[in-house]
N, C-alpha and C positions, 0 to 999 in steps of 0.2 A: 536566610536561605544560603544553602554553601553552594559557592564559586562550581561550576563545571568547566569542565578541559576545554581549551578552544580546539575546534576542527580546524584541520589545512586542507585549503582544496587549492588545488593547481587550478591556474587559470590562462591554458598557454601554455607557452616552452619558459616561458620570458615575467610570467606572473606568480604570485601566491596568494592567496586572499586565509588570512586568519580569521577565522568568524569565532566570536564570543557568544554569538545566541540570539532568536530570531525577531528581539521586540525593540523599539524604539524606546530606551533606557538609559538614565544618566548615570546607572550603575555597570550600567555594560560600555557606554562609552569612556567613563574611567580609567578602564580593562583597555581597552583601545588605546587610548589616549597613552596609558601608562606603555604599552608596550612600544609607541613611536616613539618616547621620550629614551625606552632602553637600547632601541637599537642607533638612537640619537650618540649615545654616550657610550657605544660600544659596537661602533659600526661594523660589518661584516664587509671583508672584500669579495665585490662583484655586486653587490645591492646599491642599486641604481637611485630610485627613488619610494618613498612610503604616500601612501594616500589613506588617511584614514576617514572613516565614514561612521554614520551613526551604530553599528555593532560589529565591525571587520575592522580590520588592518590590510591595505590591499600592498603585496614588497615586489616590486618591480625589480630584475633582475639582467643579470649579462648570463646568458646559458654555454658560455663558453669560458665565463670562470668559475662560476659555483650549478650542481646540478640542484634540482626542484629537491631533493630526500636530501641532501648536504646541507638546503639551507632551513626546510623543515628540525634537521638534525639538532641546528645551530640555534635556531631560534626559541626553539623548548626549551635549551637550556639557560635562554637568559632572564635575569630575577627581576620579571617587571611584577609591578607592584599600579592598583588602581591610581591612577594622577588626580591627585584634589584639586580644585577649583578656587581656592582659600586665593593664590596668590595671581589669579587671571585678571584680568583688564575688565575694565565695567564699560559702557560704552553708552554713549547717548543718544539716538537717531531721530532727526526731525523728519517727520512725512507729513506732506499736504493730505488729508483725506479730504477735500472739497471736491464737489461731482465730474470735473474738470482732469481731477486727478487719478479719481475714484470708480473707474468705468461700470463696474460690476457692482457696486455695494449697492445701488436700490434693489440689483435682482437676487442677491446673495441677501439684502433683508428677509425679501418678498419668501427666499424658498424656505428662511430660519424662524417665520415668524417673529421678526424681533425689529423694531426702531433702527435707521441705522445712527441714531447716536448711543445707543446700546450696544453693536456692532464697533465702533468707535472707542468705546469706555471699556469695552471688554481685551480689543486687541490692544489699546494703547497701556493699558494698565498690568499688563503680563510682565513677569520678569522672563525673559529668554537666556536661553544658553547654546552656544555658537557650537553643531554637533560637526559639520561638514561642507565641505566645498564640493558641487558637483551639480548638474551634469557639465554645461560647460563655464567658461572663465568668469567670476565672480556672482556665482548664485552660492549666496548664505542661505545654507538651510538649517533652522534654527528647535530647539525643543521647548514647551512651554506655552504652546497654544492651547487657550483654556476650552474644557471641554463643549461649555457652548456655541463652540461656535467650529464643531465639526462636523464636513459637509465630504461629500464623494465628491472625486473629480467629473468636471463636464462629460457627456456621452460623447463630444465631440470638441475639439478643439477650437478655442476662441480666437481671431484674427489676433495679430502679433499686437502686445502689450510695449509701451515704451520704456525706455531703458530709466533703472531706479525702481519699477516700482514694488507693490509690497502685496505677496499674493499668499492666499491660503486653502490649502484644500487636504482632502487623506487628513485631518487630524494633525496637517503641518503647516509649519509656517515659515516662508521664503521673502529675502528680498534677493530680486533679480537683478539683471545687469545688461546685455544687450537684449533688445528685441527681438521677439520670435511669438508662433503661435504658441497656447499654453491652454493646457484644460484647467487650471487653477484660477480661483477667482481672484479680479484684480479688485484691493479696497483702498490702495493710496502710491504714494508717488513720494521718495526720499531724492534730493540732489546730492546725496552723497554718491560718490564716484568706489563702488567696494572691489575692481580693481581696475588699475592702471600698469602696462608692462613699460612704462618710463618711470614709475613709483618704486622704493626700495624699501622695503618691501611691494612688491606687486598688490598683495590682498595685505592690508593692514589691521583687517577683525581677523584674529587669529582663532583654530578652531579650540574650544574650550572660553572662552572667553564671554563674560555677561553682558547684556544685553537689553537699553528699553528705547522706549520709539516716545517723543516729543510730538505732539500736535502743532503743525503751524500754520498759517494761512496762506493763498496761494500768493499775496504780494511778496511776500518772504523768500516763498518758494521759487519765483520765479527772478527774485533777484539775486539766491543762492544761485540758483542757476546758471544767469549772465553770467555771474563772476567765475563759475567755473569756464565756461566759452571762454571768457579770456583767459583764462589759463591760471587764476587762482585757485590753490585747492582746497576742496571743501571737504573737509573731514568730518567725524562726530568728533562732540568731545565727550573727554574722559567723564565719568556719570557722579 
């Protein structure tokens, strides 16, 4: 299929958003990806900071030194090229899914018709690919959630889920970070910490980077845990 022009749409006085096209694709995040890496390596003065997401490029700007068409202008002309995946980081991720951890997976069975250690065998067994960071501070949202186990979000918001855990809904799939309410169903709980603003890097899954989820029990989980309380940090390891 041949490549189509990305659109710019202003977003703001102070934003740009580059969109590559309207589907949830590792061939359009490529396209993304490649294009943070070009203005990585050939920065523009007055571009603030880039936010890339599953098919856009969003470029935060100073409107008192470059205007919104100057940097449309500038940005056309640079020769980004799709960013391959060959040389990303693989990552390991332990998550309890025991019922404790797990709030939602007997009801998230009940509506998919399916066991949940079918539900279990399906999400753990995925390879993921790290497409974005958003909405707020370390929600990994991830591509690669296999098609059984795609469900619409709640009609209504579920009471605030705890921090770590691992939620899926739209056809996607997230691990969270602080607690809040969420219409996405919760099926497990990671002690990893995916970001820390005393961490250097902050988010240490970078976007583009692979991704699988380790099954552990909750003793495990909950002694990863302590150790994080005390202040060791629990990372994944490399896969």
């Amino acid at each position: 299929m041949a490549e189509t022009a990305p659109r710019f749409l202003p977003a703001g006085e102070a934003a740009l958003t580059v969109e590559f096209g309207t589907t949830i694709d590792p061939l359009l995040n490529a396209r993304v990806r490649g294009l943070d890496a070009a203005l990585a390596a050939s920065p523009i003065a007055g571009v603030i900071e880039t936010v890339p997401t599953y098919r856009s490029l969003m470029i935060h700007f100073d409107p008192r030194l470059l205007s919104t068409s100057a940097l449309i202008e500038k940005v056309a002309r640079l020769p980004s090229e799709p960013l391959a995946t060959e040389s990303a980081k693989h990552w390991l991720i332990p998550v309890c899914y025991e019922t404790t951890h797990a709030e939602d997976l007997a009801e998230l069975a009940n509506a998919l018709a399916m066991t949940q250690d079918e539900i279990i065998a399906l999400h753990q067994g995925a390879d993921y690919q790290v497409y974005m960071y958003g909405f707020a501070s370390g929600y990994v949202f991830l591509g690669g959630l296999p098609a059984a186990l795609t469900i619409s979000r709640r009609a209504k918001p579920r009471p605030p889920i705890p921090r770590g855990s691992l939620l899926i809904a739209g056809g996607q799939a997230l691990i969270g970070h602080d607690p809040m309410p969420t219409g996405w169903y919760h099926i497990g709980r990671t002690p990893v910490a995916t970001f820390d603003p005393e961490r250097e890097p902050p988010c240490f899954i970078e976007v583009g980077d692979r991704l699988n989820f380790e099954a552990i029990d909750s003793t495990s989980f909950e002694a990863l845990e302590h150790a994080a309380r005390e202040g060791a940090p629990v990372a994944p390891r490399p896969a």
